[in-house]
Structure formats: C-alpha cells, structure tokens
C-alpha positions in Angstrom: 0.0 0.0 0.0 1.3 3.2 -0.8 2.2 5.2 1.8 1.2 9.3 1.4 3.2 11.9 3.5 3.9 15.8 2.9 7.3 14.6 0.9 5.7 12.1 -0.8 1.9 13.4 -1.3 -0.6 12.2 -3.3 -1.2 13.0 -6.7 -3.6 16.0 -7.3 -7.0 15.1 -9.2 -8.3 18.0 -11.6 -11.1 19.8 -11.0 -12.7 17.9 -13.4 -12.1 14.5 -11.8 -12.6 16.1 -8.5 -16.4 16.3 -9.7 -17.0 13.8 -11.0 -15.3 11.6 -7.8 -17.7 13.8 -5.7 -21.0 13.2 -8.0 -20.0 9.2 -8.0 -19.9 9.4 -4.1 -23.1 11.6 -3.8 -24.9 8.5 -5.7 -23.7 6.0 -4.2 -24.9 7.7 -0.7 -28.3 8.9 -0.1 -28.3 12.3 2.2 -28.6 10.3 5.7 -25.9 7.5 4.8 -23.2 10.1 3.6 -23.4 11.4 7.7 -23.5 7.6 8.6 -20.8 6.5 6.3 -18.5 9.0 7.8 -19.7 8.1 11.0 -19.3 4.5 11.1 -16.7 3.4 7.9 -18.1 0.6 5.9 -19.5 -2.3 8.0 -22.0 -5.1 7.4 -24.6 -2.7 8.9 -23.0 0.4 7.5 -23.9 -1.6 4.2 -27.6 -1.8 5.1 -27.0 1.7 6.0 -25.5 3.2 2.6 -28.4 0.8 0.2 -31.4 1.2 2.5 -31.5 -2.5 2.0 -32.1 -5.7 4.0 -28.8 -7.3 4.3 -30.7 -10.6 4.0 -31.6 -9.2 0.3 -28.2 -10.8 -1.5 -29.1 -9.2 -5.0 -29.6 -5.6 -3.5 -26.7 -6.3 -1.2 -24.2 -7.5 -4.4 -25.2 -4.4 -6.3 -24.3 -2.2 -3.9 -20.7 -3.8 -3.2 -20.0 -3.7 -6.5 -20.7 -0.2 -7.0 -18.5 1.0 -4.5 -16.5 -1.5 -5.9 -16.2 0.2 -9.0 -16.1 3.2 -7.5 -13.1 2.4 -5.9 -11.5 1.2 -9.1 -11.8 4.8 -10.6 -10.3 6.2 -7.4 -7.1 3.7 -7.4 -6.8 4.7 -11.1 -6.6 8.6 -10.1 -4.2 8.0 -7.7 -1.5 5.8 -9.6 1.5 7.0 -10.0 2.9 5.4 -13.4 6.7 6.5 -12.6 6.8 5.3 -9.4 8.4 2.3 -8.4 7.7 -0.6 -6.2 10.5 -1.5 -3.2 13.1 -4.0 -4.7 15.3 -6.5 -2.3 18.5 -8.3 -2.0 18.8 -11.7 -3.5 18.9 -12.6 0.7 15.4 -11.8 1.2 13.6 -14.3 -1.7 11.3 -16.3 -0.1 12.2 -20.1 0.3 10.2 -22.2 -1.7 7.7 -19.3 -3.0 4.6 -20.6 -2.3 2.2 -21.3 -5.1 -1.2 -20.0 -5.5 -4.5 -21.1 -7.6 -7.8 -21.8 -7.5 -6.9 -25.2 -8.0 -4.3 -27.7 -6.6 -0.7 -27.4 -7.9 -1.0 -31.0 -9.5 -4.0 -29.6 -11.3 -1.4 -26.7 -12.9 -1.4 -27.0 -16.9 1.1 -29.0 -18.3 1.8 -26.8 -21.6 4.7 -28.0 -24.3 7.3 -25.2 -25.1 8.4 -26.3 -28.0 5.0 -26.2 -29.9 3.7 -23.0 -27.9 2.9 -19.7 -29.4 1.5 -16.8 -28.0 -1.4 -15.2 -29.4 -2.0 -11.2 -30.0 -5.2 -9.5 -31.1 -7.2 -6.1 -30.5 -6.0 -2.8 -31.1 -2.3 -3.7 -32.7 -0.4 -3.2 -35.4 1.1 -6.5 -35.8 -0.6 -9.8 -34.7 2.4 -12.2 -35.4 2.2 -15.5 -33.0 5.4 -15.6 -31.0 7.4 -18.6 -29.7 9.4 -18.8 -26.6 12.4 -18.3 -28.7 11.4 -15.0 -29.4 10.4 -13.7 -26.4 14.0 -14.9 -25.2 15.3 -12.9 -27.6 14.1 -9.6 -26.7 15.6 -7.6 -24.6 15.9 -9.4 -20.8 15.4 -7.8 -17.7 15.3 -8.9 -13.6 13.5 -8.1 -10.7 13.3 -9.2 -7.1 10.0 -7.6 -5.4 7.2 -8.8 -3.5 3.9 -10.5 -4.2 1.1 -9.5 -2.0 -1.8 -11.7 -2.0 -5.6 -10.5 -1.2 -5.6 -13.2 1.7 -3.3 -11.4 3.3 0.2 -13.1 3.1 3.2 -11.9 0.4 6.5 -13.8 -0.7 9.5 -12.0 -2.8 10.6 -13.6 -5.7 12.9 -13.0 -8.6 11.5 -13.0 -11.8 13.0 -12.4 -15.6 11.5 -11.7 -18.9 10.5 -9.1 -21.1 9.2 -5.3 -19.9 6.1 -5.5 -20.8 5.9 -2.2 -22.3 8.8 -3.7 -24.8 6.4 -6.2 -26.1 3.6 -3.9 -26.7 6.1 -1.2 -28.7 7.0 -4.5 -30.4 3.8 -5.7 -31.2 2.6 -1.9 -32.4 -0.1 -1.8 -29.6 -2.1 1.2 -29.4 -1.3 2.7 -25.9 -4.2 5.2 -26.4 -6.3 2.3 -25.7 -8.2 1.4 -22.0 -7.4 -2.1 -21.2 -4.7 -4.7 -22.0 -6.5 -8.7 -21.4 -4.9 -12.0 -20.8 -6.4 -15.5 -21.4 -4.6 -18.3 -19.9 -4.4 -21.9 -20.4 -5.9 -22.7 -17.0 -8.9 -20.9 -18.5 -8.4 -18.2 -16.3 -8.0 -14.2 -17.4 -8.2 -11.2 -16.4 -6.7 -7.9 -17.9 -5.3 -4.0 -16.8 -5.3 -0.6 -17.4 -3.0 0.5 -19.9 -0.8 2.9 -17.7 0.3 -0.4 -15.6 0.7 -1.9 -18.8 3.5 0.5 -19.6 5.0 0.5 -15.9 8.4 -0.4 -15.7 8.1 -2.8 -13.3 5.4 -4.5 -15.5 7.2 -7.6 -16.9 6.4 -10.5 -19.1 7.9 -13.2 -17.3 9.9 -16.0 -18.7 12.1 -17.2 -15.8 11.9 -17.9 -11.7 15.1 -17.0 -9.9 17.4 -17.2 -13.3 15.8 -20.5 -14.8 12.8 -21.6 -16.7 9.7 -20.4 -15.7 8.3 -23.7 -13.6 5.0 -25.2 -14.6 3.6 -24.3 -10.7 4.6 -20.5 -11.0 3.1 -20.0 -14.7 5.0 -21.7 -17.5 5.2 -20.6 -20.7 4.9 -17.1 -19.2 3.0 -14.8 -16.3 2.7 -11.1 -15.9 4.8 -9.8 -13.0 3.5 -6.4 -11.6 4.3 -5.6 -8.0 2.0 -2.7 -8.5 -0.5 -5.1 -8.4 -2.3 -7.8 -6.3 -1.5 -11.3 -6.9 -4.8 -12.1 -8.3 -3.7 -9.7 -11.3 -0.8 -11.1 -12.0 -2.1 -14.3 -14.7 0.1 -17.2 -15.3 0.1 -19.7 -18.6 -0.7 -17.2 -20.8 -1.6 -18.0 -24.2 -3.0 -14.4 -25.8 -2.8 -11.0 -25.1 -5.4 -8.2 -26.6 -5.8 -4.7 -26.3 -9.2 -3.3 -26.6 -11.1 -0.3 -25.6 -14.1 -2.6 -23.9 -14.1 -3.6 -20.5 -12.8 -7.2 -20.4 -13.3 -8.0 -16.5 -11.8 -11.0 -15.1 -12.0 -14.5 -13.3 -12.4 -12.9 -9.6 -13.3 -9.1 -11.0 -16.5 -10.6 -12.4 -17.1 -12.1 -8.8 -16.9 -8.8 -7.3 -13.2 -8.3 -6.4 -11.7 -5.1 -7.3 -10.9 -4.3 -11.1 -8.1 -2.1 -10.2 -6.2 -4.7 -7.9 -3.1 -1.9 -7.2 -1.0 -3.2 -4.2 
C-alpha cells in the first residue's frame, strides 16, 4: 500500500475529476448514509445503512458492493503514480520455496509444451504475429526481485526475468491510447489491466523464476509480474494478449473483487 506523506503526497485530481469523484460518491450515498458512512466506515450494517436495503436481500446487497467497488476502481486509477516504483530486495530476502497460488491444486497446474507454444495477440495492434518462446527470449531481458502481495493477506519476494512488458507492446505496435490490456490463460483463467500499468516499468512478461525456466507451478510458458499489483492480477500460462477499448473484466473481477487490484 502506498504510503502518502507531505514529501511524498498524493497526486492531485483536476477539477474535473474532483467532480466527478464527488458526483459518484453523492450516488452511491443517499443524504442520511453520507453522515453515517463518515460516522461508522463501511461495515456489514454500515452496508444496510448506505443501500437502504435488507442485508438478507443478497441481490440488492451485491449491487451495492460492486458499486463501490467500482467506485473504488476509478479512485485507485486517479491516484496511480505510473513512474513510481515498487520496493526491490537483496537476492537474501527471496522467499524459500515461493509458495504457489490457484484456484486449483498445484498437480492440477497445466502442463503446456514449449516447444510447440505460441503466443497469441489480437485487438488494437499493429502487428498480430504469434510468438514462440524463442522470441520472447530474444528480446531484450530484464530482472527483478520484489514482493507478491496476495488478497488473503500473506506476500513472498521472488525474482522473476522476462521481457518489460511495455517492450512487447512497442514491439507488437499496440495502441497505448487504448483502456485495457487482457490476458487469457491456459488454465482458462483471465483477467486484464489498465494500460498505464501496462506500460510500468516494473510490469514484466515473465519468462524465468530465480534465473531459470519459468516452472509449470509458477506460470510456465509465461505470467505477468507487476508488484504494483495484487497477486490475483498477475495471470500465469498465458496463451493471448489483446488490447481493446471494452471492458474485459476478469475470473475474480466478475465475482466482485476489485478491477483495479493496485497493491
């Protein structure tokens, strides 16, 4: 979580965004909820609170979590900073063994052949060759050792090596003007970004684990790395990559976890 301080403040909204961050509040809170919502934060009850709803009515209930879950998407997207960078750590501090994380069991992980793979572009780009491993490799190579922060609540640091991201999309001829990059992945899950941590620096296209093949468990043929993100952002086996202006969603965005994810 980013931490805001008078030498390190947050970034200022316009007035433009200003009102229309104000208006989105204002509808999500009726007059009497605004004073309780300040009152109280966000509880269970504060929910019945804000909706004027039974919490026993689950469809009224759902609607309202996701609009102020949406709501809070457009606020992490105000507030991020695409130049700055997440911490970084001695080779010392990678975590032994990093742990692996699915919504299945590790011997349920896709077993994908690298010699026949080839990743898959579409969307808004210039250029929609398929590329092989090979060529990935052959790109320019970069390392990082930062930390994965997971929505449970535990984190690991690993070291991870591939491709900036942004690279590949220069490569590729992507149009950066564009909202959202997607993934789909071979474990049928996906999910898919904003474009601005698309273009991070940090935001890699990872080919390797701690300066070898990326293993099957942590996302072989490849996974995005962004420690600007929550690990549920970061997709593993990926097979294509598109750029598109419409909003793609996700395996757990759909399910009403956060769109943005920023860490």
């Amino acid at each position: 979580m980013k931490i805001f301080s008078r030498s390190n403040p947050a970034p200022m909204l316009s007035a433009s965004d200003q009102h229309a961050l104000l208006k989105d509040a204002r509808a999500l809170l009726t007059p009497p909820a605004r004073r309780l919502f300040l009152g109280r934060g966000l509880t269970v009850g504060g929910l019945a609170m804000l909706t004027g709803c039974s919490i026993t009515n689950s469809e009224e209930a759902d609607q309202a979590l996701m609009k102020i879950s949406r709501f809070n998407d457009r606020v992490q997207g105000w507030l991020f900073d695409p130049k700055a960078l997440a911490p970084t750590y001695p080779a010392s501090m990678i975590t032994q063994p990093f742990p692996f994380n699915a919504f299945y069991s590790e011997e349920e992980a896709p077993t994908i052949d690298g010699q026949g793979f080839f990743l898959q572009v579409s969307g808004k780009v210039a250029r929609r060759d398929i590329w092989s491993l090979e060529q990935l490799s052959a790109l320019p190579q970069e390392e990082q050792i930062t930390r994965h922060i997971c929505v449970e609540g535990w984190s690991a640091i690993g070291r991870w090596g591939g491709v900036r991201f942004s690279t590949f999309l220069e490569r590729i001829g992507a149009d950066t003007t564009a909202r959202y990059v997607g993934f789909k992945c071979a474990d049928d899950y996906f999910t898919s970004i904003d474009m601005p941590t698309a273009m991070h620096p940090q935001t890699l296209l990872a080919l390797t684990y701690d300066g070898a093949t990326l293993p099957r468990k942590y996302g072989f043929p490849m996974k995005l790395r962004m420690p600007t993100k929550l690990g549920y952002k970061n997709p593993k086996h990926i097979v294509e990559i598109y750029v598109t202006n419409d909003y793609p969603g996700g395996y757990w965005e759909d399910q009403g976890y956060n769109w943005f994810g920023g860490s």
